[in-house]
N, C-alpha and C positions, 0 to 999 in steps of 0.2 A: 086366352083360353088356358085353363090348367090341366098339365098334366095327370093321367091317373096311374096307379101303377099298373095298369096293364095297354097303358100307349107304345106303340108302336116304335119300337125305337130307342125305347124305354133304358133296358139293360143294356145294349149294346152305348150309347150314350155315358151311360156312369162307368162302365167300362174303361172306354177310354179317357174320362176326366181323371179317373182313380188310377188308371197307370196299370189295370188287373184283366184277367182271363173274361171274356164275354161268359163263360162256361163257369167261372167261379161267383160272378154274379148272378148267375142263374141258378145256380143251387145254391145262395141266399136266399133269392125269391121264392126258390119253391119248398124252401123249409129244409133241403138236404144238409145245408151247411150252416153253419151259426157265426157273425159276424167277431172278430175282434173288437178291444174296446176303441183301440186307433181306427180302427175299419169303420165302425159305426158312426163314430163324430166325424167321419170325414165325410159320411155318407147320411150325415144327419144335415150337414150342411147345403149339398146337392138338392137334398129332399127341401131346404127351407126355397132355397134359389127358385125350385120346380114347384112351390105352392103344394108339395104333397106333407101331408100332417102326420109324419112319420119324425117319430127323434130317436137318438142315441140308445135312449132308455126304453124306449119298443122292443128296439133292435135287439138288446141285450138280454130283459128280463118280462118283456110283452109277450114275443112270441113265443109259442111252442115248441120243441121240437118236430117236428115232422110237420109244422102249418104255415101255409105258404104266407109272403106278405099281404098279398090280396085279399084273401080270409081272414087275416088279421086286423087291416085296415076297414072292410068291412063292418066285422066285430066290433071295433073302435067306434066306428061312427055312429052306430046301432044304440049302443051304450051311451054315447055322450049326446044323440038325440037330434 
C-alpha cells in the first residue's frame, strides 16, 4: 500500500529520517516554508522510497508559496490524468 501525503505518520516519519523539526516539516507541507535545494533531494528521495510522485523540482519551483503539498500533488495528478 502507498503512502499518500496525508498518511498518518507521515511528517513525523521524514522528520526523523531527515534529522529536522517535526514542526519544520510541517510548514513545508502546508506551504508556510519553502524547502532548500539540499532539503528537497533529500526529501525527493524519501518521497521515491514512499511511492509518493513528488521530486526535487516540485519542491522547489511546483509549488506555490502559500500551497500546501497536498493541493499541489493533487493538482499534479489532475493535470497528468
Amino acid at each position: 500500500m502507498k503512502k499518500t501525503i496525508k498518511s498518518w505518520g507521515l511528517q513525523a516519519l521524514l522528520a526523523r529520517k531527515l534529522g529536522m523539526s517535526r514542526t519544520h516539516i510541517n510548514g513545508i507541507f502546508q506551504g508556510q516554508h519553502r524547502a532548500t535545494a539540499k532539503l528537497a533531494e533529500r526529501m525527493e528521495a524519501e518521497f521515491i522510497c514512499l511511492g509518493i510522485p513528488l521530486s526535487r523540482w516540485d519542491l522547489l519551483y511546483g509549488v506555490k508559496e502559500g500551497q500546501s503539498l497536498a493541493d499541489y500533488l493533487k493538482q499534479k495528478q489532475a493535470v497528468e490524468g
